[in-house]
C-alpha positions in Angstrom: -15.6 6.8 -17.0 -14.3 7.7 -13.3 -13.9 4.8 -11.2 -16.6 4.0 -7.9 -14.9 3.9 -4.8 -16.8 0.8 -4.5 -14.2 -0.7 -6.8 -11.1 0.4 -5.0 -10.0 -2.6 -3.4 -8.3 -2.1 0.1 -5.1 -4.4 1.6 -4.2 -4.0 5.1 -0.5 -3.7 6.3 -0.5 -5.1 9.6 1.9 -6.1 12.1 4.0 -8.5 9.7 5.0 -5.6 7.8 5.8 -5.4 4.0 6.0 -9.1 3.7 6.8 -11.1 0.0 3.1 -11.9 0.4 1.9 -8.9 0.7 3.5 -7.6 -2.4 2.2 -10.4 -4.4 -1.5 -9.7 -3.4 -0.8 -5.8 -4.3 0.2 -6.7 -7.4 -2.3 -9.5 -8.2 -4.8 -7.1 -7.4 -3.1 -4.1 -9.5 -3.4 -6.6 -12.4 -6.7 -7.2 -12.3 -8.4 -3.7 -11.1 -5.4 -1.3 -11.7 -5.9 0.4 -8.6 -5.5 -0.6 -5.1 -5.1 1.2 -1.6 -3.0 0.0 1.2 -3.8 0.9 4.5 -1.0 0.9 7.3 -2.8 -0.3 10.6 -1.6 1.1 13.5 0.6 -1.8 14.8 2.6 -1.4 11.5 3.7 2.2 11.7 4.1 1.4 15.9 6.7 -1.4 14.0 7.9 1.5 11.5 8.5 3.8 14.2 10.7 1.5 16.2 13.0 0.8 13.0 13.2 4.5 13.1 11.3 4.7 9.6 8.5 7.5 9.6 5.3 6.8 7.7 7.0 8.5 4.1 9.8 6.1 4.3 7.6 3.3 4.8 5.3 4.6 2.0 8.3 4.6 -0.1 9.7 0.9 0.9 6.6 0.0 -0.3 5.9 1.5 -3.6 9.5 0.5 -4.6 8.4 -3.1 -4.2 5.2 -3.1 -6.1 4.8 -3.1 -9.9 2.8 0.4 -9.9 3.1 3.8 -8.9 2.0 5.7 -5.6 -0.4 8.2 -7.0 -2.6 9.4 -3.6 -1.1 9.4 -0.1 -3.6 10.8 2.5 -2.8 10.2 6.1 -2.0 6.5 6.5 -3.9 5.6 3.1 -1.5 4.7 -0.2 -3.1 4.7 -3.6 -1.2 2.5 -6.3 -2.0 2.5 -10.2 -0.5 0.2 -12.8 2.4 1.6 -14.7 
């Protein structure tokens, strides 16, 4: 059965960055749905861009911290599935 976006649960990423927090709530979430999408607000890629880290690199910071894998990546939207 196809999951409803209504199910998708979406995390901000905002001007804190990719904080030990953060990853926890990812991954709490992952556990209990198996999906989640992380959204990068604007004042975290302005952050990105100043560390001289483009949106991919971010992207990939990210999904090397999380216990799932980065299956969508549209724009400044990150889909993660459990493993």
């Amino acid at each position: 059965m196809p999951m409803k976006r209504d199910n998708i649960v979406t995390i901000n990423v905002g001007k804190k960055g990719v904080t030990e927090g953060l990853i926890r709530e990812i991954n709490m979430v992952l556990e209990k749905r198996g999906i989640v999408k992380v959204r990068m607000l604007k004042n975290f890629r302005t952050i990105g861009a100043m560390q001289g880290k483009d949106k991919k690199q971010l992207a990939k910071e990210i999904a090397e911290k999380v216990n799932g894998k980065l299956v969508d990546f549209r724009g400044f939207v990150l889909t993660f599935k459990r493993c």
